[in-house]
C-alpha positions in Angstrom: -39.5 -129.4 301.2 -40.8 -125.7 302.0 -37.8 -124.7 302.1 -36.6 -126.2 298.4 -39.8 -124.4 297.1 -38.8 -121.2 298.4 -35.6 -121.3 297.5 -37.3 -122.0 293.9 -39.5 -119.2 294.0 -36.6 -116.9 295.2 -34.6 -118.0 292.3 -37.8 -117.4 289.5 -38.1 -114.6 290.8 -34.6 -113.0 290.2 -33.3 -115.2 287.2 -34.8 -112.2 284.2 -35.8 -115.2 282.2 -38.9 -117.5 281.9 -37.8 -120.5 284.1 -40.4 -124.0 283.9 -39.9 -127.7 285.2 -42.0 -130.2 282.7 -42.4 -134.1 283.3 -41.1 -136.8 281.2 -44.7 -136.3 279.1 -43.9 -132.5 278.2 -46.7 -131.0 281.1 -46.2 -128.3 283.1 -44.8 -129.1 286.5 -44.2 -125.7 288.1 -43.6 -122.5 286.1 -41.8 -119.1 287.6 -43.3 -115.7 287.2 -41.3 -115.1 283.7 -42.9 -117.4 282.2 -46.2 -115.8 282.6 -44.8 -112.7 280.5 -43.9 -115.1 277.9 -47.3 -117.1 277.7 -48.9 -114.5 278.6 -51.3 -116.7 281.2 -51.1 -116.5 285.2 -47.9 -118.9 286.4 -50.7 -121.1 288.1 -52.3 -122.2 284.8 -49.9 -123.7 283.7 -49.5 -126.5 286.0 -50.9 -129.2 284.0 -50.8 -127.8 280.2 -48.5 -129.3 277.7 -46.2 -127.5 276.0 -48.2 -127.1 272.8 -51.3 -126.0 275.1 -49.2 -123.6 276.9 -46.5 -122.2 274.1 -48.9 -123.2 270.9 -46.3 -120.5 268.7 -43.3 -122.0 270.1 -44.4 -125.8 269.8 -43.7 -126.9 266.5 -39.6 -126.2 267.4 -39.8 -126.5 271.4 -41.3 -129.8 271.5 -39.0 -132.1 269.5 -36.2 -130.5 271.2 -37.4 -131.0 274.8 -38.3 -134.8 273.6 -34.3 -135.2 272.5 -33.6 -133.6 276.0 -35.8 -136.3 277.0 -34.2 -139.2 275.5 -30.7 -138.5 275.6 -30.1 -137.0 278.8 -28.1 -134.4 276.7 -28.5 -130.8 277.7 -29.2 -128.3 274.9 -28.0 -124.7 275.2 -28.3 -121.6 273.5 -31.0 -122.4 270.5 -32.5 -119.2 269.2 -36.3 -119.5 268.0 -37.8 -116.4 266.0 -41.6 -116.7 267.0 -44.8 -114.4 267.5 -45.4 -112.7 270.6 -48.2 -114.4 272.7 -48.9 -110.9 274.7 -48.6 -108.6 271.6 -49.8 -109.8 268.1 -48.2 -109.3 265.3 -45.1 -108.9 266.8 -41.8 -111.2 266.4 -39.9 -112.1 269.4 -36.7 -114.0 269.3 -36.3 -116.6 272.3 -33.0 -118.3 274.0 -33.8 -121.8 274.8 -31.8 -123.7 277.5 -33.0 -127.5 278.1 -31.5 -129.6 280.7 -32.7 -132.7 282.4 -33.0 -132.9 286.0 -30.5 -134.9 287.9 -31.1 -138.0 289.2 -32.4 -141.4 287.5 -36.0 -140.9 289.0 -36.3 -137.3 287.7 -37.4 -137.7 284.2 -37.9 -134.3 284.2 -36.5 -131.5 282.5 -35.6 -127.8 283.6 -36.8 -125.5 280.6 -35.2 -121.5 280.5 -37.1 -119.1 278.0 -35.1 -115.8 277.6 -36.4 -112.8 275.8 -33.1 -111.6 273.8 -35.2 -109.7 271.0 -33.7 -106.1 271.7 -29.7 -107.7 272.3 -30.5 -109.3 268.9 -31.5 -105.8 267.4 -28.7 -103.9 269.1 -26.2 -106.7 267.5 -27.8 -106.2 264.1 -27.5 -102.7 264.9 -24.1 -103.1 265.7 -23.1 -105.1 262.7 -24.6 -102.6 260.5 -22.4 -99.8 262.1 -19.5 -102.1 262.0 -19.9 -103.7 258.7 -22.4 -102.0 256.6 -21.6 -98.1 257.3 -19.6 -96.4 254.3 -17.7 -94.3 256.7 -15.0 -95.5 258.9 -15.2 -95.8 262.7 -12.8 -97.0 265.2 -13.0 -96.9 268.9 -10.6 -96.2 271.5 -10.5 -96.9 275.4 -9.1 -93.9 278.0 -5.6 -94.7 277.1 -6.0 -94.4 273.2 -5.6 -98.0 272.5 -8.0 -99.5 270.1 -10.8 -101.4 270.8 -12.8 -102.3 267.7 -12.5 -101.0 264.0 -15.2 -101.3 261.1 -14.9 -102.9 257.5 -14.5 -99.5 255.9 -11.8 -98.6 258.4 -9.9 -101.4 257.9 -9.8 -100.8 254.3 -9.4 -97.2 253.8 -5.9 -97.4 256.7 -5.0 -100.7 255.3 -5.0 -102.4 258.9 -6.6 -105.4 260.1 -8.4 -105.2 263.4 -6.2 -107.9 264.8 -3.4 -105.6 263.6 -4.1 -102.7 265.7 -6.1 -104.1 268.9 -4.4 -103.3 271.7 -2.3 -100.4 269.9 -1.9 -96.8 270.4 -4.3 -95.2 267.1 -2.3 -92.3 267.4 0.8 -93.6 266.7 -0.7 -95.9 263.9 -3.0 -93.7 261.9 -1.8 -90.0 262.4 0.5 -88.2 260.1 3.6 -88.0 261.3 5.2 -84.3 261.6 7.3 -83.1 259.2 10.9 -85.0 259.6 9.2 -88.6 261.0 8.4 -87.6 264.6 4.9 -88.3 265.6 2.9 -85.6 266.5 2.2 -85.6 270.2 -0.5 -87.3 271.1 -1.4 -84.3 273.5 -1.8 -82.4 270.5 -4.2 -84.5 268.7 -7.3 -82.5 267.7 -9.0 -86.4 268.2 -8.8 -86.3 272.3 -12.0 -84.1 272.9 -15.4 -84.7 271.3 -15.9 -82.6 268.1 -18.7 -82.6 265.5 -16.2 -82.2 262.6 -11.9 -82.1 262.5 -10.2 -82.2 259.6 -7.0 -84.6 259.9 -4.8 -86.3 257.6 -4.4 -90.2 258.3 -1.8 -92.3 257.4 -2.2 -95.8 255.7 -0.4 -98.9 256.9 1.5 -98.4 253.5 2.7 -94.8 254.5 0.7 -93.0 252.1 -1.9 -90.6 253.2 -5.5 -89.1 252.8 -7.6 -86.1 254.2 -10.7 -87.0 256.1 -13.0 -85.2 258.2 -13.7 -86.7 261.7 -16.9 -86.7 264.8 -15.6 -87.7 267.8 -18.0 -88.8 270.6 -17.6 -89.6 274.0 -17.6 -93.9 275.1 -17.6 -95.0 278.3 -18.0 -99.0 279.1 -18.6 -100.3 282.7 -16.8 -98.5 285.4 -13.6 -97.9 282.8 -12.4 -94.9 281.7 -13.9 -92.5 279.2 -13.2 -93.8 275.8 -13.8 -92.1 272.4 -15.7 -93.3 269.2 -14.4 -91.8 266.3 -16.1 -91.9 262.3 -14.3 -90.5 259.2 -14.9 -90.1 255.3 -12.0 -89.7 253.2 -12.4 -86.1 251.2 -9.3 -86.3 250.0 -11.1 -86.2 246.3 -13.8 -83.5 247.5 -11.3 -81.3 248.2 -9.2 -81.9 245.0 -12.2 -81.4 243.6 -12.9 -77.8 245.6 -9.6 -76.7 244.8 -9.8 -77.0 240.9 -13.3 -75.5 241.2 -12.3 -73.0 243.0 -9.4 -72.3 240.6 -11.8 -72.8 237.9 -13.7 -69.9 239.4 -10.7 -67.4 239.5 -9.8 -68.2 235.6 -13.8 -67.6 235.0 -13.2 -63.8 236.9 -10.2 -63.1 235.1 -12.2 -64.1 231.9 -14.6 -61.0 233.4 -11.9 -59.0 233.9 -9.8 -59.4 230.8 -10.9 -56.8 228.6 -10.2 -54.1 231.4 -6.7 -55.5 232.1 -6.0 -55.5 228.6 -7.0 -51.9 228.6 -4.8 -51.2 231.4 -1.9 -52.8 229.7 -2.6 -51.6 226.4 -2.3 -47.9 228.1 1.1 -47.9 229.1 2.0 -50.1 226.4 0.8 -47.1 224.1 3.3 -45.0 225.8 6.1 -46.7 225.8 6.0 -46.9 222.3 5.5 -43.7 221.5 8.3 -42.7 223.5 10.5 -45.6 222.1 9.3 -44.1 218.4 10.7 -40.5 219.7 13.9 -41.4 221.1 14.7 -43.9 218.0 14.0 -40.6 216.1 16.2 -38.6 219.0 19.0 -41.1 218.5 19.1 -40.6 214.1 19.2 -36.3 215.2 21.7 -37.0 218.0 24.2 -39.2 215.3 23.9 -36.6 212.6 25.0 -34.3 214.7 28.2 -36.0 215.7 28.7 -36.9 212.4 28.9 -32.7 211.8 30.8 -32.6 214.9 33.8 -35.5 213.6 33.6 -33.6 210.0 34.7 -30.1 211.8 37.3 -32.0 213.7 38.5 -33.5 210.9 42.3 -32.4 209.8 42.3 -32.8 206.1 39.8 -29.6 205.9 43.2 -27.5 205.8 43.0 -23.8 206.4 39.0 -23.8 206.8 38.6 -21.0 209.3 37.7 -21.8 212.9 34.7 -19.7 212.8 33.4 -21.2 209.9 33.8 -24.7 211.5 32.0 -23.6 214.9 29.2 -22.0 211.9 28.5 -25.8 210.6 28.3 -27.0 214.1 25.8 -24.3 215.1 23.9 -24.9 212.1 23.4 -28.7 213.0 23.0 -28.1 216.3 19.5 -25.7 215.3 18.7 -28.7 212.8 18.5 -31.0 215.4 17.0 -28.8 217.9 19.8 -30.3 220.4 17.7 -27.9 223.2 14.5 -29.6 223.0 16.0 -33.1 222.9 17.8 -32.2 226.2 14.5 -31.6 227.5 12.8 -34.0 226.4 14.8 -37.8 226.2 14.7 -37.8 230.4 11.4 -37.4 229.9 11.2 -40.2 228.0 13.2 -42.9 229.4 11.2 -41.6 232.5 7.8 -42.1 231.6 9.1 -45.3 229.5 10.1 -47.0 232.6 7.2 -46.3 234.4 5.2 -47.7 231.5 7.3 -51.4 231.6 7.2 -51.4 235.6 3.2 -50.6 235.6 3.1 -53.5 232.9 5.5 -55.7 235.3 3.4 -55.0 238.2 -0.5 -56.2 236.2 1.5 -59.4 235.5 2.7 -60.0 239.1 -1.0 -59.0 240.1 -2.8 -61.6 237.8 -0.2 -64.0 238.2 -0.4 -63.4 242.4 -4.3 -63.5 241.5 -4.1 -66.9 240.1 -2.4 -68.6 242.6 -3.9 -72.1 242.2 -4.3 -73.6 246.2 -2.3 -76.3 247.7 -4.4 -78.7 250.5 -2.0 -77.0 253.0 -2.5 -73.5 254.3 0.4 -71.3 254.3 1.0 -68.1 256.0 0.2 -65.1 253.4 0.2 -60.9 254.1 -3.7 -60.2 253.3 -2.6 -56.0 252.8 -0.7 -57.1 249.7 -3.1 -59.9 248.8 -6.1 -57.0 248.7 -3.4 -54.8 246.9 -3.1 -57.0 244.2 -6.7 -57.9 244.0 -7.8 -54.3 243.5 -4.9 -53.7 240.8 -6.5 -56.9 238.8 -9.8 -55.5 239.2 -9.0 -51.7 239.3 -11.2 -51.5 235.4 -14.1 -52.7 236.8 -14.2 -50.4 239.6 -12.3 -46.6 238.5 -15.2 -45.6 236.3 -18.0 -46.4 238.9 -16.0 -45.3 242.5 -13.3 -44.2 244.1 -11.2 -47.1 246.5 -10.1 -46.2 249.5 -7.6 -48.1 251.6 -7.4 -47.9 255.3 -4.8 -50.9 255.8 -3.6 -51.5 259.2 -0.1 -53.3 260.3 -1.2 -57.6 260.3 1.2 -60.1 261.0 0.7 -62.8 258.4 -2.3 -64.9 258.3 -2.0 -68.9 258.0 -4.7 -69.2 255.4 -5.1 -70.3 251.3 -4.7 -67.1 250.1 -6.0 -68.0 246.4 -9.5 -68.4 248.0 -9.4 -65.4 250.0 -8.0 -63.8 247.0 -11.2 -65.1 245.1 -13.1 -63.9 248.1 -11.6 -60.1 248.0 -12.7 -60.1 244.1 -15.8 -61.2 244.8 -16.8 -58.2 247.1 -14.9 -55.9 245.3 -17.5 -56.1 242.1 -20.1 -56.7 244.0 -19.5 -53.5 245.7 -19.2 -51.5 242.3 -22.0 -53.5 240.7 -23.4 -51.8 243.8 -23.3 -48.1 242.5 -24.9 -48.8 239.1 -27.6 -46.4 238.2 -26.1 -44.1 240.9 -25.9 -40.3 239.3 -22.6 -39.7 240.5 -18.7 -42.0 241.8 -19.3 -43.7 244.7 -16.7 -44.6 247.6 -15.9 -48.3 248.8 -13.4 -48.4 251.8 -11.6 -51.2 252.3 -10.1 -52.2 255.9 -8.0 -54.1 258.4 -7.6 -54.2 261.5 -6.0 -56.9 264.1 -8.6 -57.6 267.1 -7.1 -60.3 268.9 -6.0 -63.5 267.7 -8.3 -62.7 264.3 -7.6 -60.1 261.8 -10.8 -58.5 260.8 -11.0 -57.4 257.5 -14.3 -54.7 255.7 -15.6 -53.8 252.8 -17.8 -51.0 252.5 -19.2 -49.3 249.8 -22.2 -46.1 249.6 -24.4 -48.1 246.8 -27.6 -49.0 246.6 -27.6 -51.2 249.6 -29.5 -54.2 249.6 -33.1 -54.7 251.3 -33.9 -56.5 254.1 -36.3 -58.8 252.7 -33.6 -60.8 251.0 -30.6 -60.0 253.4 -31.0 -63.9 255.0 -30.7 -65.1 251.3 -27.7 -63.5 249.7 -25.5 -66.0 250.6 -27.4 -68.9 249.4 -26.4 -70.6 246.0 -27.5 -69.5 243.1 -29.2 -66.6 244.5 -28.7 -63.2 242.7 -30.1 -60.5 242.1 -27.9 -59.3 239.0 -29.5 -59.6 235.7 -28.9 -62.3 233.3 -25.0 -63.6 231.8 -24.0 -60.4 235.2 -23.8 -63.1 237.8 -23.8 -66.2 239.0 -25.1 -66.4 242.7 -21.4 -68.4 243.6 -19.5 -65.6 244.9 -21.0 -64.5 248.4 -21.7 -68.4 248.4 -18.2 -69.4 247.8 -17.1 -66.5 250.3 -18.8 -68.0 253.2 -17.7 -71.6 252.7 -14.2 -70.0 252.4 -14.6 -67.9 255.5 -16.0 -71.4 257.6 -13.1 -73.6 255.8 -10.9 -71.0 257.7 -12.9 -71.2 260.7 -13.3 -67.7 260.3 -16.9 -65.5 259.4 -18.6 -63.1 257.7 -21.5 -61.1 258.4 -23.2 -58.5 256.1 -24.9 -54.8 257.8 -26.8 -53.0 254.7 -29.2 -49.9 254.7 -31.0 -49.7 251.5 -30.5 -46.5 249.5 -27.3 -46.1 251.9 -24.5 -48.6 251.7 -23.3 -52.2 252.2 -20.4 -53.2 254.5 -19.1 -57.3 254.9 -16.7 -57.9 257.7 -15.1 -60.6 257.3 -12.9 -62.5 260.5 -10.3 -64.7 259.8 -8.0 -66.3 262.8 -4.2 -65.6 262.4 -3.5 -68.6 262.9 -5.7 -70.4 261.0 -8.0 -73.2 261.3 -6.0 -76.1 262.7 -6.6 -78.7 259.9 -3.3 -80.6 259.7 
């Protein structure tokens, strides 16, 4: 018998659980140490209590079901009871409750298991939340990249059941396949490592696609291999939405800038009519003259002396001054051209300007791009300061050059909105240079400069310092959410009274964003 109540004792001891034996009139036989963190009583007080005495928050639902137990012989197994705690008040446990009789006809008895499953019932809650509940999608993966459990919101934004894709490769379900079918190797998947934000592009069971940005965090289960849980939001509308703002920006600078690029078309366009008014005038001297020339030629003037003939051409030739028309009609068609190809070259500027962004990046030569961008803008600066280019040999940068377009117009009036008040031109210097795998890119100017007190805020929204209907507060803004959407930077160095400079850093290869 010692030896059956030490093997009891040794198994109260490990079971993590409250373990009691009651009699066939619900008293307490012989209670583990578990139970005395559930009643909150020594395990030797309870010999002898009822069930009510002993679990009075438990009783109302304990004690019928033990008395079934009791009369049916029929084990009952996993019941859950939601009741207060007896060693903390005013807190709400949840309980497991495993009855079984004992064996044996003269063992009324019955073998009664508490367990304490509170925090697994939070963590499932928890759990069913995440899986559920949670707007974003999230999917999990083991070491091999097979799936082990997808959300609600997953499921609905790829269009695939759970049941459809446990087991499967995610890669080869959800990515976008490369251009031609192929799937993109799963070596190159920007999903392997852990990452606070990658932009991607999933596909749909249907084959249709949609941007989303993606965390990835490390998983690991047991002894297994390292898995990966992944979440995602689809932005495919936020960045529609980026874009057109974005292009609704440029249209508002061109709005800014349209009075001076009228003036610099109407310039040339003055001209090249003038000169078109001159030679249409050269042209009616020029055919009066042949007209001369045919009547001196002309055989039904008889015996009219050759020297009076060559007098009548002479004569018509002074008339039309035949000298300064020599001189001047190159001139003319010279300057005239240059007027239509300065014309041609402000419409390939704003229409270069304008260029309205695709999702995809594509590669683009940011010497030209600044070019063009200081040809649109060239009113706004050439009364204020002189530009000077020091433009380095690039490769071409894998970028969306209508933002960085915006971004290079953006610093360019800021720098010139830089020298008002100044008493004399200023100088902004424009750079490249190639440092690595980034081309870095700076714009300098020798204005005001701008002081250090609000140097942490310029590139805050909204925040300017231009008086009113002058500015915004977008544009720095704008510039560093380009710069980060490139996974590139920019920093700002400024002495007041002295000069500004932004560098800007872009990788030539872009940021790797499918």
């Amino acid at each position: 018998m010692a030896d059956v109540s030490a093997l009891l004792e040794t198994i109260e001891a490990a079971v993590p659980a409250g373990v009691a034996f009651v009699d066939e009139r619900l008293r307490f036989v012989r209670a583990g140490a578990g139970f005395a963190a559930v009643t909150g009583r020594p395990a030797a007080e309870l010999a002898g209590l009822t069930v009510p005495e002993a679990l009075p928050s438990l009783a109302d639902r304990l004690e019928p079901l033990l008395s079934q137990v009791l009369a049916t012989r029929t084990p009952v197994v996993g019941e859950r009871f939601d009741a207060p705690d007896a060693t903390e008040p005013g807190r709400v446990r949840t309980w497991r409750v495993d009855c079984r009789p004992l064996p044996g006809d003269g063992s009324p008895g019955l073998c009664l298991v508490l367990t304490d499953i509170t925090a697994h019932t939070v963590a499932t809650a928890f759990r069913t939340a995440f899986m559920q509940d949670m707007p974003e999608g999230l999917y999990t993966v083991d070491g091999e990249g097979r799936l082990t459990s997808l959300n609600r919101a997953a499921s609905e934004m790829l269009g695939w059941s759970q049941e459809d894709l446990l087991g499967r490769q995610v890669h080869a379900a959800v990515h976008l396949p490369a251009p031609g079918g192929t799937p993109v190797p799963e070596q190159d998947c920007p999903l392997r490592d852990p990452a606070a934000a990658v932009d991607a592009v999933f596909a749909r069971k249907d084959g249709s696609t949609f941007q989303v940005v993606c965390s990835v965090a490390p998983l690991r289960v047991g002894a297994g291999s390292q898995g990966r849980l992944v979440t995602f939001r689809d932005v495919t509308e936020t960045r529609r939405a980026q874009l057109a703002a974005h292009h609704d920006q440029k249209l508002e600078s061109l709005g800014r800038l349209s009075a001076g690029l009228a003036h610099e078309i109407n310039t040339p366009i003055q001209f090249v009519g003038d000169n078109t008014r001159f030679l249409a005038d050269a042209y009616q001297d020029i055919a009066q003259l042949l007209m001369v020339y045919r009547e001196c030629m002309a055989p039904d003037l008889g015996e009219v002396a050759w020297d009076e003939r060559t007098a009548r051409a002479r004569a018509a030739e002074d008339k039309a001054d035949v000298e300064y028309l020599i001189a001047e009609i190159p001139v003319a068609v010279k300057q005239t051209l240059e007027g239509v190809e300065r014309v041609a070259s402000l419409v390939r500027a704003m229409k270069s300007f304008s260029y309205k962004d695709t999702a995809e990046q594509s590669y683009a030569d940011l010497n030209e791009a600044i070019r063009t961008t200081l040809t649109v803008a060239r009113n706004e600066v050439k009364y204020v300061a002189d530009v000077e280019l020091d433009l380095a040999e690039l490769p071409e940068v894998l970028c969306h050059r209508g933002d960085l377009n915006q971004v290079f117009l953006n610093l360019l009036v800021n720098a010139a909105d830089a020298m008002e008040g100044r008493g004399e031109r200023g100088r902004i210097t424009i750079g490249t240079r190639l440092d690595g795998p980034d081309v870095v890119i700076t714009f300098a100017d020798d204005g005001s400069g701008i002081p250090e007190h609000i140097r942490q805020s310029i590139f805050d929204p909204f925040f300017t310092t231009k008086g009113v209907g002058k500015g915004t507060g977008q544009g720095l803004a704008l510039a560093r959410a380009v710069l980060d959407r490139h996974g590139g930077s920019i920093d700002v160095q400024s002495v007041p009274g002295e000069g500004t400079t932004f560098t800007l850093r872009l990788p030539v290869d872009g940021r790797q964003d499918s």
